[in-house]
FIKOLZA-1660 file (N, C-alpha, C; in steps of 0.1 Angstrom, whole numbers, plus 5000, padded with zeros to 4 digits):
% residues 109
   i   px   py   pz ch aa at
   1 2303 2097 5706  A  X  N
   1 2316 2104 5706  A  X CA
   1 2318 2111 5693  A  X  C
   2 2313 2101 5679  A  X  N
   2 2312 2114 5668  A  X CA
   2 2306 2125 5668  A  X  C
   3 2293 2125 5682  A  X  N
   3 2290 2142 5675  A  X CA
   3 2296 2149 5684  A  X  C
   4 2302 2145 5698  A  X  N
   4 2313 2154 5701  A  X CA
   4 2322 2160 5695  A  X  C
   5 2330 2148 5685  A  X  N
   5 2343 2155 5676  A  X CA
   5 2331 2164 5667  A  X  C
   6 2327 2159 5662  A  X  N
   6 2319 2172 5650  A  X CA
   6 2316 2185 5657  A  X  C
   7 2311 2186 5671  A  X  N
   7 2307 2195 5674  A  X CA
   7 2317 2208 5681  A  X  C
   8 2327 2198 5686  A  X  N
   8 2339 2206 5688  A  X CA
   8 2347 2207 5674  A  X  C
   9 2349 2208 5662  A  X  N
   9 2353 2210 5655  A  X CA
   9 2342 2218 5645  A  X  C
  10 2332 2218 5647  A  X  N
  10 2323 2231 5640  A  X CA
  10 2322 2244 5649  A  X  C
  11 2329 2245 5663  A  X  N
  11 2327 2255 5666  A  X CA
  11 2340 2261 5666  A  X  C
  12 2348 2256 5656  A  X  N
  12 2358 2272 5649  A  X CA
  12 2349 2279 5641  A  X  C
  13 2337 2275 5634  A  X  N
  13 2329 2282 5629  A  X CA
  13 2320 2288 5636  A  X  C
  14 2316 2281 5645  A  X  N
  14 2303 2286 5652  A  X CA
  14 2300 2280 5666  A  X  C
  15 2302 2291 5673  A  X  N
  15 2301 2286 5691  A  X CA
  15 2289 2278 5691  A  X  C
  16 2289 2269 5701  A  X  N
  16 2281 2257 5711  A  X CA
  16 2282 2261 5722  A  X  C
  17 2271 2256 5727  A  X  N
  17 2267 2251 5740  A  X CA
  17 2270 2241 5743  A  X  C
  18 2273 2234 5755  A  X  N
  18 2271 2220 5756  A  X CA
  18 2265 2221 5772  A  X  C
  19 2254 2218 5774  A  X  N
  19 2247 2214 5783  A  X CA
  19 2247 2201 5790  A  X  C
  20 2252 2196 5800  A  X  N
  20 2256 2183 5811  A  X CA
  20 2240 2182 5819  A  X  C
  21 2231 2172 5815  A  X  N
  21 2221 2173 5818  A  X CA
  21 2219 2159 5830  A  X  C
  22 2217 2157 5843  A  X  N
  22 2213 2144 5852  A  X CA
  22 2202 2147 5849  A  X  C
  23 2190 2133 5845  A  X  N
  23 2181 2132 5845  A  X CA
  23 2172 2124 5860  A  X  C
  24 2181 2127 5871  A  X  N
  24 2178 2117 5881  A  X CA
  24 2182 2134 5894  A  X  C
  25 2189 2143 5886  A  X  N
  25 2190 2154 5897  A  X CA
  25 2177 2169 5899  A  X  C
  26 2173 2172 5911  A  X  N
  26 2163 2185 5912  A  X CA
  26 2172 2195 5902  A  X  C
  27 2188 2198 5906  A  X  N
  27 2187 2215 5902  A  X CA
  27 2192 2212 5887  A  X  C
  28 2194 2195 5880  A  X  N
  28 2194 2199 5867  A  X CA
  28 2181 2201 5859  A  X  C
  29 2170 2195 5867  A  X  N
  29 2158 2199 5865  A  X CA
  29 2155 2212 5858  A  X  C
  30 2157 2223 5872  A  X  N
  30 2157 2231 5873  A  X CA
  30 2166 2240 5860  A  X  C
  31 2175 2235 5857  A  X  N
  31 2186 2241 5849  A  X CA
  31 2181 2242 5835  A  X  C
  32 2176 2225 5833  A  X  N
  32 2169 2224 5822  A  X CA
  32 2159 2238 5818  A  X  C
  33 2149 2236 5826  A  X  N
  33 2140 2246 5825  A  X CA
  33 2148 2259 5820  A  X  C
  34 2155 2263 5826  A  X  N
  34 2160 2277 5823  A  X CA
  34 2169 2275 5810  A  X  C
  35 2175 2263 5803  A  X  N
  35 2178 2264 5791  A  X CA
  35 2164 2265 5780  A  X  C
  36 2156 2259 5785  A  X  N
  36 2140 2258 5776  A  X CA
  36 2136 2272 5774  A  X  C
  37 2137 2281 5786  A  X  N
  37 2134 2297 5787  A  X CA
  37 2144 2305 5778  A  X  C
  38 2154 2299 5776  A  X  N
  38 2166 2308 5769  A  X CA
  38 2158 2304 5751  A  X  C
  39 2159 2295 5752  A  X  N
  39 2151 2291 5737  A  X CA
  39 2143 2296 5734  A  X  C
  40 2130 2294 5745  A  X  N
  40 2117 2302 5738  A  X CA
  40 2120 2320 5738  A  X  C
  41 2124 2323 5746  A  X  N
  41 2133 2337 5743  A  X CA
  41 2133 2345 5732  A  X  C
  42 2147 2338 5726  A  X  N
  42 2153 2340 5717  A  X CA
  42 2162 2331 5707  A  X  C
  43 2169 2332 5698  A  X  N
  43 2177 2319 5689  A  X CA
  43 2189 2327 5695  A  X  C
  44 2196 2316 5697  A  X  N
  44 2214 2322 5704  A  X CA
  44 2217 2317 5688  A  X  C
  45 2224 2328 5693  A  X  N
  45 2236 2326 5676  A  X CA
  45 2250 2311 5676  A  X  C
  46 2241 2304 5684  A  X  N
  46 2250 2290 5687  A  X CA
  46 2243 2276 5686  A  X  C
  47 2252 2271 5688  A  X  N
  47 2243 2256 5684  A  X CA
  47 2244 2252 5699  A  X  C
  48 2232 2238 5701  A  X  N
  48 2231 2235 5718  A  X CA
  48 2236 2223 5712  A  X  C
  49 2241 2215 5726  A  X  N
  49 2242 2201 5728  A  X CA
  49 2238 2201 5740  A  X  C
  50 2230 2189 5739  A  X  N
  50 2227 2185 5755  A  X CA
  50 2233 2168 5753  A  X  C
  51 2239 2168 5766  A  X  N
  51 2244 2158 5769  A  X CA
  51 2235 2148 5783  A  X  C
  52 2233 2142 5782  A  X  N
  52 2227 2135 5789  A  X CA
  52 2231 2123 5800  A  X  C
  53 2239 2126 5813  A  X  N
  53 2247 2124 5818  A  X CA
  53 2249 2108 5820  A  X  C
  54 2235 2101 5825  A  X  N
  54 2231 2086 5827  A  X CA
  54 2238 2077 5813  A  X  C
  55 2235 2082 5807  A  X  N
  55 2234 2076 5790  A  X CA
  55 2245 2075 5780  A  X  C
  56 2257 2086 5787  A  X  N
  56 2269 2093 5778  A  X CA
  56 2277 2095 5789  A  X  C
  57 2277 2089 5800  A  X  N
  57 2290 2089 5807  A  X CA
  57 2304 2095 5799  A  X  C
  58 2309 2084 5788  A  X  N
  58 2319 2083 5782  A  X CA
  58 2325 2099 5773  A  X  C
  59 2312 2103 5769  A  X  N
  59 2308 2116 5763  A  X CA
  59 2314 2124 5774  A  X  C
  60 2310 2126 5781  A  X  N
  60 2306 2137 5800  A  X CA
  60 2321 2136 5802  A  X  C
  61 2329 2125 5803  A  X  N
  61 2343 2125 5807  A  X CA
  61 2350 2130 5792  A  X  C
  62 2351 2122 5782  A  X  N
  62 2357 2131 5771  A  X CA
  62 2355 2150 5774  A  X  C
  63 2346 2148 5775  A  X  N
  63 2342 2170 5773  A  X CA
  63 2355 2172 5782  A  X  C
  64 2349 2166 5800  A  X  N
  64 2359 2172 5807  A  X CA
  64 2376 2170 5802  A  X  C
  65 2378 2157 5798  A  X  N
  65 2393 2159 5791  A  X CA
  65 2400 2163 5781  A  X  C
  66 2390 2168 5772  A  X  N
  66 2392 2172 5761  A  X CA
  66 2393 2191 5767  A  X  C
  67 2383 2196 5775  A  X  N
  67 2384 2213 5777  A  X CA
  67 2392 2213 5786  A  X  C
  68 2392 2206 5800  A  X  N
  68 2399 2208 5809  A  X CA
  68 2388 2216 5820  A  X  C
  69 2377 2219 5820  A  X  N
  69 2369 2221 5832  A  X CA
  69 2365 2204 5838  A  X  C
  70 2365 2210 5850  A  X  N
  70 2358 2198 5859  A  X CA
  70 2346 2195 5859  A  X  C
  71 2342 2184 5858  A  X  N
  71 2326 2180 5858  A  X CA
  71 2319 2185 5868  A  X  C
  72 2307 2188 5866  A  X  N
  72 2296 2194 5871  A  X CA
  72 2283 2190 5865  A  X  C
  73 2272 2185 5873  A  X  N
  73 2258 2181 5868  A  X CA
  73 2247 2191 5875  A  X  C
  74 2239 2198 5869  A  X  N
  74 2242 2204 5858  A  X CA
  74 2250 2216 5853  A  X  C
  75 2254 2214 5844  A  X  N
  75 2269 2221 5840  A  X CA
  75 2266 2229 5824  A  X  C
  76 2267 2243 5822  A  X  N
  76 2268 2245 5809  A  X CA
  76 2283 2253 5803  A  X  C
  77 2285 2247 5796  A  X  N
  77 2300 2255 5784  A  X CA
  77 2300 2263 5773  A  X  C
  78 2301 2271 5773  A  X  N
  78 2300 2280 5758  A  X CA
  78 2320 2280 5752  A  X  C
  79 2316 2278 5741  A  X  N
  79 2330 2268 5739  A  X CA
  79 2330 2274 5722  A  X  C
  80 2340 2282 5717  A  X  N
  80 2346 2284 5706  A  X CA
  80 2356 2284 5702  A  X  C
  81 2361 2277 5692  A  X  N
  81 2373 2273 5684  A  X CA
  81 2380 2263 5690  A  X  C
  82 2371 2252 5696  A  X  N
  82 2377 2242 5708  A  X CA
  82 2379 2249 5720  A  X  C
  83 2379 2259 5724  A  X  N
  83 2378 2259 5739  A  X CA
  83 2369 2269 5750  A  X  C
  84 2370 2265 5761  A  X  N
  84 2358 2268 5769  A  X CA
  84 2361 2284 5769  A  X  C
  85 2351 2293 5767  A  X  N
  85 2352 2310 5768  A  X CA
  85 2345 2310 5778  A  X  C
  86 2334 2304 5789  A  X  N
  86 2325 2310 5795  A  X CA
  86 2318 2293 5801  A  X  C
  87 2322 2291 5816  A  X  N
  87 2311 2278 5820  A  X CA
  87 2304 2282 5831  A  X  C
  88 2293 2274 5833  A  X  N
  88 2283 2277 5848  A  X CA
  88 2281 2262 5851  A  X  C
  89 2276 2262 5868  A  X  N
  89 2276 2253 5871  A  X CA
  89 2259 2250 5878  A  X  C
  90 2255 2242 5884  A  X  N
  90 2245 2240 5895  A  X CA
  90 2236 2249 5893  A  X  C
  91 2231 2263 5901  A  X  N
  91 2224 2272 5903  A  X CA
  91 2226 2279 5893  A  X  C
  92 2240 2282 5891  A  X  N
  92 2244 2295 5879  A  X CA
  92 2241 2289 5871  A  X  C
  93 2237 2282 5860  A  X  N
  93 2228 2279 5853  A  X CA
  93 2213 2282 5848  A  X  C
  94 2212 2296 5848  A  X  N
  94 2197 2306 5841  A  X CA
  94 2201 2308 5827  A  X  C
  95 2188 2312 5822  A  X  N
  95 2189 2320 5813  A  X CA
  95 2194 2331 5810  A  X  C
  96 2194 2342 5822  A  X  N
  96 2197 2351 5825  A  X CA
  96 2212 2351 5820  A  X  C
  97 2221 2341 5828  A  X  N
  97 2235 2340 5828  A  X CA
  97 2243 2336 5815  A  X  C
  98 2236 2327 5810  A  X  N
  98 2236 2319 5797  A  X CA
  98 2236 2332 5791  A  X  C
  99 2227 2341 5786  A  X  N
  99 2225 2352 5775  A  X CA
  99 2235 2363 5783  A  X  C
 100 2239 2365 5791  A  X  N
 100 2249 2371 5798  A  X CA
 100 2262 2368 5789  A  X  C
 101 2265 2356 5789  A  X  N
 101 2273 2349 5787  A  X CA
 101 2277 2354 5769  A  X  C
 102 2265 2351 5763  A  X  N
 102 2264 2348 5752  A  X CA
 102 2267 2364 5746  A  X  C
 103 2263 2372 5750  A  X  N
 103 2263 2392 5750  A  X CA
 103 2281 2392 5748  A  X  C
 104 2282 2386 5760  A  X  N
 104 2299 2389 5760  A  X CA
 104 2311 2383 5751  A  X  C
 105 2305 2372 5748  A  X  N
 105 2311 2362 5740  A  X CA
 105 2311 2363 5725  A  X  C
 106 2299 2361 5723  A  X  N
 106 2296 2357 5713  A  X CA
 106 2289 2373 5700  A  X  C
 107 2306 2379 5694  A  X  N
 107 2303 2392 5684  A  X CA
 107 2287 2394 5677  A  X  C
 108 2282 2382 5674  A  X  N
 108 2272 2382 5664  A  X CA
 108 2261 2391 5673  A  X  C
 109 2260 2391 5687  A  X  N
 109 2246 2400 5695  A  X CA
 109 2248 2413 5695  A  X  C
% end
């Protein structure tokens, strides 16, 4: 739960990711992968969290109460100055969308 607060409180300085990872689901499998693809890519001008949904339950529900989106596995957030600018869920979860995401969001690209 501490690197939740830290991480939501470093990104008045600098947007995150927070990635909602099942390790027991196909399309977060899948999701995974296409966060791995956004990496080898390029460096996003953000920091990642991956959350790991089995393991951080307690984490996974804080996010959702703390932002106010609804849980989703796999789920990604791009989240500045504490709050959500940009989420995807299930499928929408590419690379593609993510750097979409990040184009529109995030001044530094």
């Amino acid at each position: 739960m501490a690197d939740l607060d830290a991480a939501l409180a470093g990104s008045v300085f600098r947007p995150i990711l927070i990635f909602k990872h099942s390790a027991t689901c196909g399309t977060s499998a899948m999701a995974h992968e296409e966060v791995d693809d956004l990496l080898a890519d390029s460096t996003p001008p953000v920091d990642l969290f991956m959350v790991r949904i089995q393991g951080a339950r307690d984490v996974s529900r804080a996010i959702t109460d703390r932002l106010g989106i609804r849980h989703e596995s796999p789920q990604v957030l791009l989240v500045s100055g504490g709050r959500v600018l940009w989420h995807a869920s299930h499928f929408r979860v590419t690379a593609r969308s993510i750097a979409a995401a990040l184009t529109q969001h995030v001044p530094e690209l």
